[in-house]
C-alpha positions in Angstrom: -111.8 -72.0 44.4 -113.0 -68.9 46.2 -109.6 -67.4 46.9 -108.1 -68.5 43.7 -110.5 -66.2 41.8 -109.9 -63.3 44.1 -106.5 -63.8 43.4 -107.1 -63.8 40.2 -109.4 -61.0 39.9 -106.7 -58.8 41.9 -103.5 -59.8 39.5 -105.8 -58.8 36.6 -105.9 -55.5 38.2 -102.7 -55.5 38.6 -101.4 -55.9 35.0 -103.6 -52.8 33.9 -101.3 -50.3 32.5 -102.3 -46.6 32.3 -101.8 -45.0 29.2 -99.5 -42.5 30.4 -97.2 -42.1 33.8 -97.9 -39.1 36.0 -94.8 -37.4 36.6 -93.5 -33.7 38.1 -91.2 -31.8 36.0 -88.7 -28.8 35.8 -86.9 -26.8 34.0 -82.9 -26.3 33.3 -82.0 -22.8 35.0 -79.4 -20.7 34.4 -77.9 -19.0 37.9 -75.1 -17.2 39.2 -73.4 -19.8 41.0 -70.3 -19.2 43.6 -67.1 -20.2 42.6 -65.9 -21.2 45.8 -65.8 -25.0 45.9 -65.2 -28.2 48.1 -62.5 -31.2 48.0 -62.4 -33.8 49.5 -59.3 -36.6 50.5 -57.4 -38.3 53.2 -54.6 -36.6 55.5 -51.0 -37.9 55.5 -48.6 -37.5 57.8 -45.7 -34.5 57.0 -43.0 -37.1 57.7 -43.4 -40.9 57.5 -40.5 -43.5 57.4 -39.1 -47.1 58.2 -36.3 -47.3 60.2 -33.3 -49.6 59.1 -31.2 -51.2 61.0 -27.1 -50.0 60.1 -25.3 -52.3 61.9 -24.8 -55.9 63.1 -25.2 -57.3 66.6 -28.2 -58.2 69.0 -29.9 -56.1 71.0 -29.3 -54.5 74.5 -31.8 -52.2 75.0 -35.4 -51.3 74.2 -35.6 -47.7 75.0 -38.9 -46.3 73.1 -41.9 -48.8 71.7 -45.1 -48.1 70.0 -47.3 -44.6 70.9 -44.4 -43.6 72.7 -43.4 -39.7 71.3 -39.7 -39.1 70.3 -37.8 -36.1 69.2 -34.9 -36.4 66.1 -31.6 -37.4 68.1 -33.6 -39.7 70.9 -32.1 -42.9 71.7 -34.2 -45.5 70.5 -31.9 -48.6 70.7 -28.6 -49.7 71.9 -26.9 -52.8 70.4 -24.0 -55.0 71.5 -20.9 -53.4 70.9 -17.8 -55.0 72.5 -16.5 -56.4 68.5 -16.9 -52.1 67.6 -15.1 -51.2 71.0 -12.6 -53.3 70.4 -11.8 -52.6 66.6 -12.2 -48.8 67.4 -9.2 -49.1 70.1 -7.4 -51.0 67.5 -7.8 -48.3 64.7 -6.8 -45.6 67.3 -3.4 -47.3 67.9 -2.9 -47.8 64.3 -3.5 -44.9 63.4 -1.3 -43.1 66.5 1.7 -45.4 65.3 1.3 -44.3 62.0 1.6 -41.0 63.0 4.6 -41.1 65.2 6.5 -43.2 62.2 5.9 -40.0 59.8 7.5 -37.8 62.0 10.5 -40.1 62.3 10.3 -40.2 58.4 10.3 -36.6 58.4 13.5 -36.1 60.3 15.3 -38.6 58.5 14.3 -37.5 55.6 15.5 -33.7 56.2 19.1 -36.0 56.6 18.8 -37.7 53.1 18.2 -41.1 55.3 15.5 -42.2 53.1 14.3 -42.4 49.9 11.5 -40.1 48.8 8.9 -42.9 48.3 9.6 -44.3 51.9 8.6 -40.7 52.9 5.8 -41.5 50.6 4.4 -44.7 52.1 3.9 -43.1 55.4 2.4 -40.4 54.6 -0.3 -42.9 52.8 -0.4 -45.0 55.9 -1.3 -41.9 58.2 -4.4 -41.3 55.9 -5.3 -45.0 55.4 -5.1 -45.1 59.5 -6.7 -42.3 59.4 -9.6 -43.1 57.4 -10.0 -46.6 58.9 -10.0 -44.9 62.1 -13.7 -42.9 60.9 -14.5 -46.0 59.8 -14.6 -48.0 63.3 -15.8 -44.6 65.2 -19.0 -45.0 62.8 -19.6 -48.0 63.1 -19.4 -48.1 67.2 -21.6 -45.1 66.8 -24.0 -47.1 65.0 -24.5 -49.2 67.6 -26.4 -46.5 69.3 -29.7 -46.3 67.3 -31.1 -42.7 68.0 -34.6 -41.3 65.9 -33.7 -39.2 62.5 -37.2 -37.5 63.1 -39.6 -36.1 65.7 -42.5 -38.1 65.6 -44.8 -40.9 67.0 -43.8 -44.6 67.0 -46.7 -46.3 65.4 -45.0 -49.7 64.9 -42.3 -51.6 66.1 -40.9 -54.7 64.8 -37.7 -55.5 67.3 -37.6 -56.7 71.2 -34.2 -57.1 73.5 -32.4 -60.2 72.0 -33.1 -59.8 68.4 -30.2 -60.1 66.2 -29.5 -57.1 63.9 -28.1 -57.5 60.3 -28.1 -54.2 58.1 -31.0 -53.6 57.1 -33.4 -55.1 59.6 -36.2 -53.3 59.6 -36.6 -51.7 63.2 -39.1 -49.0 63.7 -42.1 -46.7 62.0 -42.1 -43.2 63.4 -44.6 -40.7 62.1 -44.8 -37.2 62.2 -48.3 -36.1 63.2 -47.4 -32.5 64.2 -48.2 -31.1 60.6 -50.4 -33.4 58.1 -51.2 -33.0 54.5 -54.3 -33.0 53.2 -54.2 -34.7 49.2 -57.2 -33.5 47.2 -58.0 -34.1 43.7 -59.6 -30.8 41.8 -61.4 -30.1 38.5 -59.2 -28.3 35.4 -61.8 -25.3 35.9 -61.1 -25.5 39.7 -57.5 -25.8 39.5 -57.4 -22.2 37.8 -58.4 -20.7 40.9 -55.9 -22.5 43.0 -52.8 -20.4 44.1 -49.6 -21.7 46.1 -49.6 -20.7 49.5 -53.5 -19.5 49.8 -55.1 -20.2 53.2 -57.9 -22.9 53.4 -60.2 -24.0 55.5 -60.3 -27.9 56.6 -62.4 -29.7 58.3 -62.2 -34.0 59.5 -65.5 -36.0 58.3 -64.8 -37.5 61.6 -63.7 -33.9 63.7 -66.8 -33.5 65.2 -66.9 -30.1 63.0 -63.7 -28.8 64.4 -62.2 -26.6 61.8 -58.9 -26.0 61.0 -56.6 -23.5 59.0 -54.5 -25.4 55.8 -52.4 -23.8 53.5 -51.8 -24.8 50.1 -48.4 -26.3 49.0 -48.4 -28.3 45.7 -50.4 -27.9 42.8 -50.0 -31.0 40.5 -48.5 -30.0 37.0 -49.9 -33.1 35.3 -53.7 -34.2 35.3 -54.3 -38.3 35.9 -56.3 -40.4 33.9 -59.8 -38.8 34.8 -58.5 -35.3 34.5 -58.3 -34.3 37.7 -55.2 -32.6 39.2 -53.5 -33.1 43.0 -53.8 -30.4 45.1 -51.5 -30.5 48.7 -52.8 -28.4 51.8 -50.7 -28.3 54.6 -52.3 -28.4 58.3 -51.0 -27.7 61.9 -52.8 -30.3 64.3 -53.8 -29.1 67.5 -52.0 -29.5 70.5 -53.3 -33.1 71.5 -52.8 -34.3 67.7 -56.9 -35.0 67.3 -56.0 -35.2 63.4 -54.7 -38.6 62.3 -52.8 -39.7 59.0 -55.5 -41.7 57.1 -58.8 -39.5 57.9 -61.1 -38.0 55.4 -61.0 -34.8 55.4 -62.5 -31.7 52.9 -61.1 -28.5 52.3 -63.2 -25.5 50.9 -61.6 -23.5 48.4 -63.1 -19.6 49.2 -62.6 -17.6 45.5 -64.7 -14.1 45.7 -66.3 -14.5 42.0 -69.2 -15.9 40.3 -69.9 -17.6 37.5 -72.6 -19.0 35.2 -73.9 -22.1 35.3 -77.0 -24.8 34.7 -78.7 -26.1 37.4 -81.2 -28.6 38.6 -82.8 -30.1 41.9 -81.2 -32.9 43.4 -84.1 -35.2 43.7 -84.2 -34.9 39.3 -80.9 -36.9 39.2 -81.3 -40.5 38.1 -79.3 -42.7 39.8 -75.5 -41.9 42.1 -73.5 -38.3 41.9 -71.4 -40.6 40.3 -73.0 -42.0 37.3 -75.9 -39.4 37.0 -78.8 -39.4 34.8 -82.2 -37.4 34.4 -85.4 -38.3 32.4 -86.2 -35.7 29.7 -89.5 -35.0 28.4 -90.3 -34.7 25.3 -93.4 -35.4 22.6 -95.1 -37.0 25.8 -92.1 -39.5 26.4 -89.5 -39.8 28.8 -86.1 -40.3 27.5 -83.1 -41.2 29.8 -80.4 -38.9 28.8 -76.9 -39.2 30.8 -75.4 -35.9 32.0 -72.2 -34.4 33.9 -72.4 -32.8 37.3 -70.1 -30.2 38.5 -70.2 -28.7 42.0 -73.4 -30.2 44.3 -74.7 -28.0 46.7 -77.1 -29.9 49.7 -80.2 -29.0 46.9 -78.8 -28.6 43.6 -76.7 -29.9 41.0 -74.8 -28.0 38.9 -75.3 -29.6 35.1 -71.8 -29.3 32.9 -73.1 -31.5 30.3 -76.3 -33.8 28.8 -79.1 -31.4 29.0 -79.8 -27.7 27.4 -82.0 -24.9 29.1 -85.6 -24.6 28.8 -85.7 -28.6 28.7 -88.3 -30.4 30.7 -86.9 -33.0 33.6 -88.5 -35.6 35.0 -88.4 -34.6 39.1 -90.7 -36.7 40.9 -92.0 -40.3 39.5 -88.8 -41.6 38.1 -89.3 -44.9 40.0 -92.0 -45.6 37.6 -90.4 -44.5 34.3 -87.9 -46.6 31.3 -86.9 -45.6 27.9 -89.5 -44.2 25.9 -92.3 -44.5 28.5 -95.4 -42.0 28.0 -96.0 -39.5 30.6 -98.4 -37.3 31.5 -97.1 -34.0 33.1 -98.9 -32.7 36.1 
């Protein structure tokens, strides 16, 4: 019985609600802030593709496999090719006895021995010959799978004894030595944006390493939350520490300033992403979404929601909802 009045006694203090909250406030200022700005995105390779098998036939040879580093013209594969061999020889003596049967046409002809459109007819069977001749020479070639770029295999899908058809899909090779970095930028921020303008980039995972990106697409259209696609181009360094995938944020340097509103970070209700302050006013608080443009590590720049002069809520927000009285201290 003891302990259930202390309990009691304690919950009862509990419930007692003070007339007002005491909370911290500030005021909306108006500052010069720096133009210069930061995007953030992920780094993709200069050159990516999916190699496809072209011809028919199984496997020989496995010359390069995954992590191994090729340059464009590298044998990669080599595939049976006795059936190509053998139609290539074929074509070649086809097309030699064609050839040899025109120039008998030709001095026959220059006796009136034939008729114009025998003449004709093999003159059409040299380039038929001819043609099926480039044909089989391809296709024997084919056989000979060799890398269309310079890259880095990063997957491969084949082993010695597989059976090719066209369009078996055989290797992923991915060019590393340059990557692009794909930001997304404000409509303010895409004004200062110029083609071919020198960036600095950094990985989130780099270790701080910084590199120099330059800028080689601007997108012409916005998406669906107005933001626009902005390309910078980076070298890697010599033992390829950047990798297609990363995070990675590129600051924007513009030598201007410009006005804007601005409060501390700790007055911001909620995630950078869905942002919200508490506004005082006639002794209450009132929630009051807002925009955020650039966020520096101790400010927030305030686009929208909230006018100068106004009193926000900075400290003792935990304790606050709609309409709750405040007392400032």
């Amino acid at each position: 019985m003891d302990n259930k009045e202390q309990m009691a006694a304690k919950a009862a203090v509990a419930e007692i609600k003070s007339d007002a909250i005491p909370v911290a406030v500030t005021e909306v200022n108006s500052a010069k802030l720096d133009k210069s700005f930061t995007a953030q995105g992920n780094f993709a390779p200069i050159q990516s593709l999916t190699l496809l098998s072209e011809t028919q036939g199984q496997i020989q040879r496995v010359l390069k496999r995954k992590g191994d580093k090729v340059k464009a013209g590298d044998l990669l594969l080599v595939v049976e090719n006795n059936t190509m061999a053998a139609d290539l020889a074929t074509a070649q003596t086809n097309a030699e006895k064609a050839k040899r049967d025109l120039e008998r046409f030709e001095n026959l002809a220059a006796g009136d021995a034939i008729t114009k459109r025998q003449l004709e007819d093999a003159r059409l069977a040299v380039k038929s010959t001819q043609g099926q001749l480039v044909a089989a020479r391809q296709r024997l070639n084919k056989t000979r799978i060799t890398a269309p770029i310079s890259g880095e295999i990063n997957e491969i899908y084949v082993e010695v004894g597989s059976f090719l058809n066209p369009g078996t899909k055989l290797y992923d090779i991915v060019n590393v030595d340059k990557l692009k970095l794909k930001v997304k930028v404000s409509e303010s921020e895409v004004l200062l944006v110029e083609k071919g303008a020198k960036v600095k980039v950094k990985a989130d995972a780099g270790a701080g390493q910084e590199y120099e990106g330059t800028v080689t697409a601007i997108g012409a259209q916005a998406d669906p939350s107005l933001k626009f696609d902005v390309e910078v181009e980076v070298k890697n360094a010599a033992n390829n520490n950047l990798r297609a995938g990363m995070y990675g944020t590129a600051f924007f340097d513009v030598a201007d300033q410009r006005d804007a509103l601005l409060l501390p970070r700790e007055a911001i209700v909620g995630s950078i992403q869905n942002p919200s302050v508490y506004v005082v006013k006639d002794q209450k608080a009132a929630l009051r979404p807002v925009s955020v443009g650039t966020v520096t590590q101790n400010q927030v720049e305030i686009l929208d929601g909230v006018q100068p002069g106004e009193q926000i809520v900075r400290s003792g927000q935990i304790n606050l909802r709609e309409g709750t009285k405040v007392s400032v201290l």
